[in-house]
DOSERO-166851 format. One line per 4 residues: for each residue x, z, y of N, C-alpha, C. Coordinates in pm, whole numbers, plus 32768, in hexadecimal, padded with zeros to 4 digits. Each point is the difference from the previous one (the first is absolute). Last residue first. Layout:
<midos>
X,Z,Y,X,Z,Y,X,Z,Y ~ ...
</midos>
This chain:
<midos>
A378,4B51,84B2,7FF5,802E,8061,7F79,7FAF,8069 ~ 8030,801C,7DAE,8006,7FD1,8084,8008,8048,80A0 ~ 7FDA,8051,7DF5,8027,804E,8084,800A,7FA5,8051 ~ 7ED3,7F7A,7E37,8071,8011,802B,8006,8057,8091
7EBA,8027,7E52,800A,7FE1,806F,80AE,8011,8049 ~ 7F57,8095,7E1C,801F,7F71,802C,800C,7FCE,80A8 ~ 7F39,81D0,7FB4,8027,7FCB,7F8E,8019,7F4F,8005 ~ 7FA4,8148,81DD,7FAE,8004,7FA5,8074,7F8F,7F7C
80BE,812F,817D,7FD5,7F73,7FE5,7FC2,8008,7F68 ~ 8040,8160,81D6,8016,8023,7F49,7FB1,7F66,7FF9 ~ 80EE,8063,81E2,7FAE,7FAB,7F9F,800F,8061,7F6A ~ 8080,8083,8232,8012,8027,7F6B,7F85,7FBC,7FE8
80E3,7FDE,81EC,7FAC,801A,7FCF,7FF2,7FF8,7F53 ~ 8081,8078,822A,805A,8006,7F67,7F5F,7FF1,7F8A ~ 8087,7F62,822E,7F76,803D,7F9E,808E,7FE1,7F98 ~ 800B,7FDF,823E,8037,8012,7F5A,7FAD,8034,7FA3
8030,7EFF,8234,7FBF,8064,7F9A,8041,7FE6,7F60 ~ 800D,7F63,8255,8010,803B,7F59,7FEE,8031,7FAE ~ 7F76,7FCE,8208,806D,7F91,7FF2,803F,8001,7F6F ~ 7E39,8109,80A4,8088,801B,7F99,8011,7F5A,8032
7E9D,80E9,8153,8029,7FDD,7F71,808B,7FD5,7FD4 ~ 7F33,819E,8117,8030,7F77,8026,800A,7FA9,7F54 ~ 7FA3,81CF,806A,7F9E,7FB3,8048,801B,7F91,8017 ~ 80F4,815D,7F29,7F79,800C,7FDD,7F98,7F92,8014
8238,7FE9,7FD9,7F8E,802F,8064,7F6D,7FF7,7FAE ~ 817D,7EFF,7F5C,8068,807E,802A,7F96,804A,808E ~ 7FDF,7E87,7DFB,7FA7,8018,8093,809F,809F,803C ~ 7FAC,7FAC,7DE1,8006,7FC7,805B,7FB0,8023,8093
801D,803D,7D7C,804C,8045,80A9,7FFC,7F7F,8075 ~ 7F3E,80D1,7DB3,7FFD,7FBD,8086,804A,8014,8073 ~ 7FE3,8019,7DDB,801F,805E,807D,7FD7,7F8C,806A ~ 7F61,7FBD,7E56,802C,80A1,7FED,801D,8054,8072
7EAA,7E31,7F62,806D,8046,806E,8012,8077,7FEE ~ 7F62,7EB9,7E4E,7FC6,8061,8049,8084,802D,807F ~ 7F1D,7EC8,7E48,808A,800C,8073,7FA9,8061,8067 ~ 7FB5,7F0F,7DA8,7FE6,805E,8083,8053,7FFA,805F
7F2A,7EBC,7E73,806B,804C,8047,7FF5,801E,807B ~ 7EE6,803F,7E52,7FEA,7F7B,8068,80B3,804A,8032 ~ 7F1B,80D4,7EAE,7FF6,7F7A,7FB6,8017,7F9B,807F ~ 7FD4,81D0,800E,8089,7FFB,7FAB,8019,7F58,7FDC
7E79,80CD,80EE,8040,8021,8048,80B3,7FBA,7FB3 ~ 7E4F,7FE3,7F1B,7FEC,7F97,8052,8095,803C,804A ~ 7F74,811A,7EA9,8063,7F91,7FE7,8001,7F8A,8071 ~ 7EE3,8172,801C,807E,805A,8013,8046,7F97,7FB5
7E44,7F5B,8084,8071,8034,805F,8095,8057,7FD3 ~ 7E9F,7E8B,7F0F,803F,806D,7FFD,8050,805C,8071 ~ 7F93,7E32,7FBB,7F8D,804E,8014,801C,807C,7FEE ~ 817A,7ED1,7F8A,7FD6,801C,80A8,7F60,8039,8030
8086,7F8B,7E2E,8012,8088,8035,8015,7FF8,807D ~ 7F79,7E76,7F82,7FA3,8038,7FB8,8032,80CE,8014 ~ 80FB,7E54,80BF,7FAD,8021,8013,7F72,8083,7FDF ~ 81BD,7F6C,7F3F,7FF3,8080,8079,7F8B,8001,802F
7FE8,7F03,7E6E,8058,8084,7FF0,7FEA,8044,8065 ~ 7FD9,7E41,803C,7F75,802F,7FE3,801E,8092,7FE0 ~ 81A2,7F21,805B,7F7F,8020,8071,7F63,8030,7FEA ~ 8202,8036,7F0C,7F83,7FCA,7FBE,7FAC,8014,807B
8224,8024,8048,7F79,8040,7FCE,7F92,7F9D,7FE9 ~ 81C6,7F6D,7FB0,7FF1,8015,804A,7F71,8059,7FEA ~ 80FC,809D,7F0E,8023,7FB6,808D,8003,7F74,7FFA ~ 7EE2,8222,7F64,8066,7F55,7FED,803B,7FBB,807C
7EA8,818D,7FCD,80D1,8021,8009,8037,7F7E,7FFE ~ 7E47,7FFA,7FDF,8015,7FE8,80A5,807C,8039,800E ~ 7F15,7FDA,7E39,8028,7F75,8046,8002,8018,8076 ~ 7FC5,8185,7F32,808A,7FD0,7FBC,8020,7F56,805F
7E6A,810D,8063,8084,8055,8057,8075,7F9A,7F8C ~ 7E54,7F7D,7F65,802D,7FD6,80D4,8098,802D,8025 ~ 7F37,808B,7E3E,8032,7F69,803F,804C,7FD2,8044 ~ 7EFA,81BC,7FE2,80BA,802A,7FB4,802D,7F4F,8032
7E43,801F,806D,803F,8056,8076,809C,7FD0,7FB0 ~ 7EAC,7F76,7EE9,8036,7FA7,8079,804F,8023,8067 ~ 7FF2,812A,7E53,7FCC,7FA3,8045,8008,7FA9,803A ~ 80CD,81ED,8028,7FB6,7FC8,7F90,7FA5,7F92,8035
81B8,8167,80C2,7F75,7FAF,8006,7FE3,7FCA,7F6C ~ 816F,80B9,8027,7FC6,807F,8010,7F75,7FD4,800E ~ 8186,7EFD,7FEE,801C,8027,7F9D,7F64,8071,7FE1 ~ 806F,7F43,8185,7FCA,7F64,7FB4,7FCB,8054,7F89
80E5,80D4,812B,7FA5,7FDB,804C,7F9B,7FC6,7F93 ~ 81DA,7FD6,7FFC,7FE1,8095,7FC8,7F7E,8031,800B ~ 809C,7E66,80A3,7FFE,7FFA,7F6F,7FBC,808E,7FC8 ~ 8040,7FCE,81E8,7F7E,7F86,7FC4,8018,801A,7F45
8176,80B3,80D1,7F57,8067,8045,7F98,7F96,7FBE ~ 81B6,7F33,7FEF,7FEC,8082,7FA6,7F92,806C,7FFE ~ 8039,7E78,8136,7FE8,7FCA,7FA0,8008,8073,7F93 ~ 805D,808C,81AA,7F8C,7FE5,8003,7FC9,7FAC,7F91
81DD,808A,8037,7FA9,807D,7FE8,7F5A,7FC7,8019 ~ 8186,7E8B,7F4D,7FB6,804A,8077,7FB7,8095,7FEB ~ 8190,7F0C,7ED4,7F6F,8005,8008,7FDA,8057,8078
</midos>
Protein backbone atom coordinates (compact mmCIF):
# COMPACT_ATOMS: atom_id res chain seq x y z
CA UNK A 1 0.00 0.00 0.00
CA UNK A 2 1.19 3.36 -1.10
CA UNK A 3 2.07 6.02 1.58
CA UNK A 4 -0.38 8.35 -0.32
CA UNK A 5 -3.32 5.72 -0.29
CA UNK A 6 -2.60 5.29 3.68
CA UNK A 7 -2.71 9.28 4.15
CA UNK A 8 -6.13 9.42 2.20
CA UNK A 9 -7.46 6.57 4.61
CA UNK A 10 -6.13 7.97 7.77
CA UNK A 11 -7.48 11.29 6.38
CA UNK A 12 -10.79 9.66 5.79
CA UNK A 13 -10.86 8.29 9.33
CA UNK A 14 -10.81 11.96 10.86
CA UNK A 15 -13.19 13.64 8.24
CA UNK A 16 -16.86 13.32 8.38
CA UNK A 17 -19.25 13.16 5.45
CA UNK A 18 -18.82 13.70 2.01
CA UNK A 19 -15.26 14.95 2.84
CA UNK A 20 -14.57 11.15 4.93
CA UNK A 21 -16.32 9.71 1.15
CA UNK A 22 -14.30 11.41 -1.18
CA UNK A 23 -10.99 10.69 0.70
CA UNK A 24 -12.03 6.69 0.85
CA UNK A 25 -13.22 6.76 -3.02
CA UNK A 26 -9.93 8.59 -4.22
CA UNK A 27 -7.67 5.70 -2.18
CA UNK A 28 -9.34 3.34 -4.63
CA UNK A 29 -8.12 2.02 -7.60
CA UNK A 30 -9.06 3.13 -9.71
CA UNK A 31 -9.95 6.65 -8.04
CA UNK A 32 -13.50 7.98 -8.16
CA UNK A 33 -13.13 11.31 -10.48
CA UNK A 34 -16.04 13.04 -9.09
CA UNK A 35 -14.07 12.05 -5.64
CA UNK A 36 -10.89 14.02 -6.84
CA UNK A 37 -12.59 16.38 -8.34
CA UNK A 38 -14.55 17.57 -5.46
CA UNK A 39 -11.21 17.63 -3.09
CA UNK A 40 -9.23 19.18 -5.85
CA UNK A 41 -11.07 22.39 -4.42
CA UNK A 42 -9.23 22.03 -1.69
CA UNK A 43 -5.72 23.10 -1.95
CA UNK A 44 -4.02 21.12 0.70
CA UNK A 45 -5.55 17.80 -1.14
CA UNK A 46 -5.46 19.29 -4.73
CA UNK A 47 -1.39 19.11 -4.41
CA UNK A 48 -1.49 15.10 -3.38
CA UNK A 49 -4.20 14.37 -5.94
CA UNK A 50 -2.25 15.22 -9.30
CA UNK A 51 1.20 14.00 -10.18
CA UNK A 52 3.95 15.96 -9.48
CA UNK A 53 7.65 16.59 -11.22
CA UNK A 54 9.76 18.90 -10.31
CA UNK A 55 13.89 19.76 -11.65
CA UNK A 56 16.17 18.99 -8.77
CA UNK A 57 19.38 19.64 -10.58
CA UNK A 58 20.19 21.30 -13.51
CA UNK A 59 23.52 21.47 -15.61
CA UNK A 60 24.65 22.74 -18.87
CA UNK A 61 26.49 25.33 -21.31
CA UNK A 62 30.63 25.80 -20.40
CA UNK A 63 30.38 29.98 -20.44
CA UNK A 64 28.03 32.57 -19.25
CA UNK A 65 27.44 33.86 -22.60
CA UNK A 66 27.20 31.34 -25.00
CA UNK A 67 24.55 28.91 -25.30
CA UNK A 68 24.78 25.23 -24.13
CA UNK A 69 25.60 22.60 -27.01
CA UNK A 70 23.77 20.46 -23.62
CA UNK A 71 22.06 20.24 -21.02
CA UNK A 72 20.88 17.95 -18.01
CA UNK A 73 17.87 18.14 -15.85
CA UNK A 74 17.30 15.52 -12.95
CA UNK A 75 14.03 15.48 -12.55
CA UNK A 76 11.64 13.74 -9.48
CA UNK A 77 7.77 12.62 -10.10
CA UNK A 78 5.56 11.77 -6.75
CA UNK A 79 2.77 9.79 -9.16
CA UNK A 80 -0.50 10.48 -8.24
CA UNK A 81 -2.70 6.72 -7.21
CA UNK A 82 -3.24 4.36 -10.27
CA UNK A 83 -1.30 6.46 -12.61
CA UNK A 84 1.33 4.62 -14.40
CA UNK A 85 5.49 5.75 -14.68
CA UNK A 86 5.81 6.16 -17.91
CA UNK A 87 9.00 7.76 -19.19
Amino acid sequence: MTFSRKYLEYSARRAEGQRSADLLAVAKIPPDPEAVERLSEDPNYNSILRTTCVATMLSGGHAPNALPQAARANVNCVFFLGKSRRR
